[in-house]
Each structure stands twice: as structure tokens, then as C-alpha cells.
TORMIKE-167961 format. One record per residue (C-alpha): residue number from 1; residue in three letters; chain; x, z, y. Coordinates in steps of 0.02 Angstrom, whole numbers. Layout:
REM TORMIKE-167961
ATOM    nr   rest   kette        X        Z        Y
ATOM   NUM    ALA       A        X        Z        Y
...
//
This chain:
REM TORMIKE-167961
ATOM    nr   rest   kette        X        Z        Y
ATOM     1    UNK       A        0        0        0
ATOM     2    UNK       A       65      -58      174
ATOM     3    UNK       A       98       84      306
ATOM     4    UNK       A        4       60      472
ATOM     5    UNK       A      108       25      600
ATOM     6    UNK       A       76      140      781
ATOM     7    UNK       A       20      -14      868
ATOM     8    UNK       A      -90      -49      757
ATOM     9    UNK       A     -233       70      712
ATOM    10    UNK       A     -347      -28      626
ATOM    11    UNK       A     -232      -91      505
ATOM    12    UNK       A     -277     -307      527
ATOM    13    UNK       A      -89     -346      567
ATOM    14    UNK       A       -3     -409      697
ATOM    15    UNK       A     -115     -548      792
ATOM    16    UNK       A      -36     -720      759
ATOM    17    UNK       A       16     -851      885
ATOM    18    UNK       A      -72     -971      780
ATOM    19    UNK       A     -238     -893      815
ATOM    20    UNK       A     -202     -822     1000
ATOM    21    UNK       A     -122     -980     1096
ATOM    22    UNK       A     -291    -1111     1043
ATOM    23    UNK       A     -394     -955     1108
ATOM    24    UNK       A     -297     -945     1255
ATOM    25    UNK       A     -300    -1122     1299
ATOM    26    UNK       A     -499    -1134     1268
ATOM    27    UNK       A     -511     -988     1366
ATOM    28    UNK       A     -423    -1063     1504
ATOM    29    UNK       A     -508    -1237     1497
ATOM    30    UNK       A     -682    -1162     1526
ATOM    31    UNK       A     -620    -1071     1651
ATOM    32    UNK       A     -548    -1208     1729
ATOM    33    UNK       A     -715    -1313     1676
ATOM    34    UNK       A     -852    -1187     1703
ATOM    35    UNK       A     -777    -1080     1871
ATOM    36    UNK       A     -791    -1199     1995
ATOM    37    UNK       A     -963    -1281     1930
ATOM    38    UNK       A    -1041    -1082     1941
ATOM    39    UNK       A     -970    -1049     2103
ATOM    40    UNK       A    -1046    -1205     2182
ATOM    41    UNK       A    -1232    -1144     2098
ATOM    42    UNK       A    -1203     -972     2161
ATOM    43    UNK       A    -1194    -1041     2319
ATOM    44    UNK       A    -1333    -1158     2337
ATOM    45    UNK       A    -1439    -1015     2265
ATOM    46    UNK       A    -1391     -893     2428
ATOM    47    UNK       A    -1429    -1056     2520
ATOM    48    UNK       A    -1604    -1065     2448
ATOM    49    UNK       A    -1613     -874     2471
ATOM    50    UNK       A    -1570     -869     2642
ATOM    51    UNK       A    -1702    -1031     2670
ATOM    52    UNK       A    -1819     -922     2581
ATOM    53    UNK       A    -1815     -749     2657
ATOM    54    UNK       A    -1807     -856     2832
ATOM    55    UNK       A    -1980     -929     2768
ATOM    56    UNK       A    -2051     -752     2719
ATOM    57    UNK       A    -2018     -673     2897
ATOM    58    UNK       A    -2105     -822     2984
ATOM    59    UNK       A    -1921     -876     3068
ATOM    60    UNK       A    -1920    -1067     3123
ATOM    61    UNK       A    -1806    -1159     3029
ATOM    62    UNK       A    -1727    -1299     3124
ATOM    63    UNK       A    -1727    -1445     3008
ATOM    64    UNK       A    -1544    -1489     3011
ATOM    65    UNK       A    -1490    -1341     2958
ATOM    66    UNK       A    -1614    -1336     2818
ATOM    67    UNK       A    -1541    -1536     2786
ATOM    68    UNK       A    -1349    -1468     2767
ATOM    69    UNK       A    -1403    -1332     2651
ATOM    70    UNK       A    -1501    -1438     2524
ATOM    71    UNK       A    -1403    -1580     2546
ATOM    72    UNK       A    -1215    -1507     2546
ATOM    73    UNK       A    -1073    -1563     2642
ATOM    74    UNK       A    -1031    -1722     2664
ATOM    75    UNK       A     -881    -1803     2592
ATOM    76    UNK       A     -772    -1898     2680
ATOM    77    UNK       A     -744    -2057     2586
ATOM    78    UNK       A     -576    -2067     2496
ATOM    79    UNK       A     -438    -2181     2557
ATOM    80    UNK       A     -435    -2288     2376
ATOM    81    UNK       A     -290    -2409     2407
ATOM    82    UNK       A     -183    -2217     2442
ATOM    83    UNK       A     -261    -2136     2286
ATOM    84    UNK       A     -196    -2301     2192
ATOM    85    UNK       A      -39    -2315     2273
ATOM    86    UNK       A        3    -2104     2238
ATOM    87    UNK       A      -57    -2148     2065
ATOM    88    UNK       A       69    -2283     2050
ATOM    89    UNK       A      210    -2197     2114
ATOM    90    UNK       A      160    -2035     1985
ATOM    91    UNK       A      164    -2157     1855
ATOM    92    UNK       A      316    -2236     1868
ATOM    93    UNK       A      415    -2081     1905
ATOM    94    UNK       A      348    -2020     1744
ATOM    95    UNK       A      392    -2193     1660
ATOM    96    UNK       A      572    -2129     1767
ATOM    97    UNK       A      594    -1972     1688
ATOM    98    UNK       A      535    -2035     1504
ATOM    99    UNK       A      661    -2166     1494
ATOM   100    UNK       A      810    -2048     1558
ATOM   101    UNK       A      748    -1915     1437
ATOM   102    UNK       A      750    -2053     1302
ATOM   103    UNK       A      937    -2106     1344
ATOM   104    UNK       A     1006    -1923     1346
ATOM   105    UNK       A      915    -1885     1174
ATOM   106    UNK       A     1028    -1992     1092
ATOM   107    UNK       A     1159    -1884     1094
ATOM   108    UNK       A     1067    -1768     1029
ATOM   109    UNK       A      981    -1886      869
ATOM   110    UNK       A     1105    -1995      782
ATOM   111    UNK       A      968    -2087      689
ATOM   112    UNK       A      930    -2153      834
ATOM   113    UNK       A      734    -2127      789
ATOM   114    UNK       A      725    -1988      974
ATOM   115    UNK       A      775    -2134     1096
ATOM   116    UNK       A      637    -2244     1026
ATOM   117    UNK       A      511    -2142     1018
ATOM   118    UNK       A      537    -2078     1189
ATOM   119    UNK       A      523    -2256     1266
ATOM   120    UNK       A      352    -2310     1190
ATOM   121    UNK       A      288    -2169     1314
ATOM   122    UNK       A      401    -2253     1461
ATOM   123    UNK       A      341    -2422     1437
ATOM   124    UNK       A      167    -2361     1432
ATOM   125    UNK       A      163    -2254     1583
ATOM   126    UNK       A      264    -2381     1675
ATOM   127    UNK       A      156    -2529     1666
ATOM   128    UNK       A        0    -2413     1703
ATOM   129    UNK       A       98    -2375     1865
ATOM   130    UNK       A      130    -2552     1894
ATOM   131    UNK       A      -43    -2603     1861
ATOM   132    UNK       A      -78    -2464     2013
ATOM   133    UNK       A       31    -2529     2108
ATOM   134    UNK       A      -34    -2696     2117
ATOM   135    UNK       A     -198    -2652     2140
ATOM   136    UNK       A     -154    -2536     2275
ATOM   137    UNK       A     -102    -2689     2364
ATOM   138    UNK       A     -242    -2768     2331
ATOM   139    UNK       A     -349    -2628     2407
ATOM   140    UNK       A     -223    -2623     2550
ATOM   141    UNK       A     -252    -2827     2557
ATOM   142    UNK       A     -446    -2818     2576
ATOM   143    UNK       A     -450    -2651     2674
ATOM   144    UNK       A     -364    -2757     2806
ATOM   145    UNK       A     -473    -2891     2784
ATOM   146    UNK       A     -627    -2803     2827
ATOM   147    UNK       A     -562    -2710     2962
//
């Protein structure tokens, strides 16, 4: 029979990393998921709240006011051809930093079998940043256009 150890009362073992890092990361993803989606609700409901109690003490409610809080803010509208071009530029610094990762693995793996598999992910992520590239300059292209 196995002696329980001080930290561990109830006698189920230690807890394994197996089981506590895909907890942690779930955890973490709904948090990440979830938080921001219940804080948004929580506030249109004090919105509503305050619309209501207004309503229930007879106050006049001026209707832009009552406009912005059902409606929201309103977003400005995103600078694509910038998004793009950031994109782009993300990309192929990662394509960057793949392919010098790929060429100092070798050292490392005589096989060779490191430096290979390290570029697929290169060549990937570097003709996705191309691709945003060019159709950054597109966007640029037809942004001046219409203007």
C-alpha cells in the first residue's frame, strides 16, 4: 500500500500535465471567447435598465440618446488596403523567421529531414503574404481611384 504523500490528502496522486495543460487551455479559450461577448450583454442590459427606470419615473427621453443606446457605437470603417498590407508584412516576416529557423536546424539534424520540414511552413506563409501584398495594392489602386 502506497503512503500518502503531505500534499496530498486525498490520496488521487499527483495531478498530471497531461490532464491540467488541455484544461488550462480550454479554460483560457472561453475566457478569451465568452468574456468579452458577456461584458458587451451586461452592458446593453444597464442600457435597457437605465431606458427603463427613465420610462417608469415619467423622464423624457430624448430620442438620440435612446438611438446610441439600442443601436451601439458606431464603427469607424476599417482602412482595408492597411489591414492587407500589415497582414502582408506579418506574413512574410513569419515566412522570414521560418526559413532562418529552417537553415540553423541543420546543424542541429544531420538527416537533413528538420530543414525541410521547416520550409514547407516558409513557403506557405510566404506566398499568403505575397498574395496580401498584392492585393493590398490593389486596394491602395482603387481606393485612389474613387477618391
Amino acid at each position: 500500500m502506497t503512503q500518502m504523500g503531505r500534499n496530498d490528502p486525498w490520496g488521487y496522486g499527483e495531478l498530471k500535465m497531461e490532464v491540467l495543460v488541455p484544461i488550462a487551455f480550454f479554460a483560457f479559450l472561453g475566457a478569451v471567447i465568452v468574456g468579452p461577448i458577456w461584458l458587451r450583454e451586461r452592458t446593453r442590459q444597464s442600457a435597457h435598465r437605465l431606458v427603463q427606470d427613465a420610462l417608469e419615473k415619467g423622464q423624457p427621453l430624448d430620442p438620440a440618446i435612446v438611438k446610441q443606446l439600442t443601436d451601439g457605437r458606431e464603427r469607424a470603417k476599417p482602412d482595408r488596403a492597411r489591414n492587407t498590407l500589415g497582414s502582408g508584412v506579418v506574413l512574410l516576416a513569419l515566412a522570414g523567421g521560418f526559413a532562418g529557423a529552417s537553415f540553423l536546424m541543420g546543424g542541429f539534424d544531420p538527416s537533413g529531414h528538420a530543414e525541410r520540414g521547416m520550409l514547407v511552413p516558409a513557403i506557405i506563409l510566404g506566398a499568403l503574404g505575397v498574395a496580401f501584398l498584392v492585393l493590398a495594392i490593389v486596394d491602395y489602386s482603387t481606393k485612389k481611384k474613387e477618391e
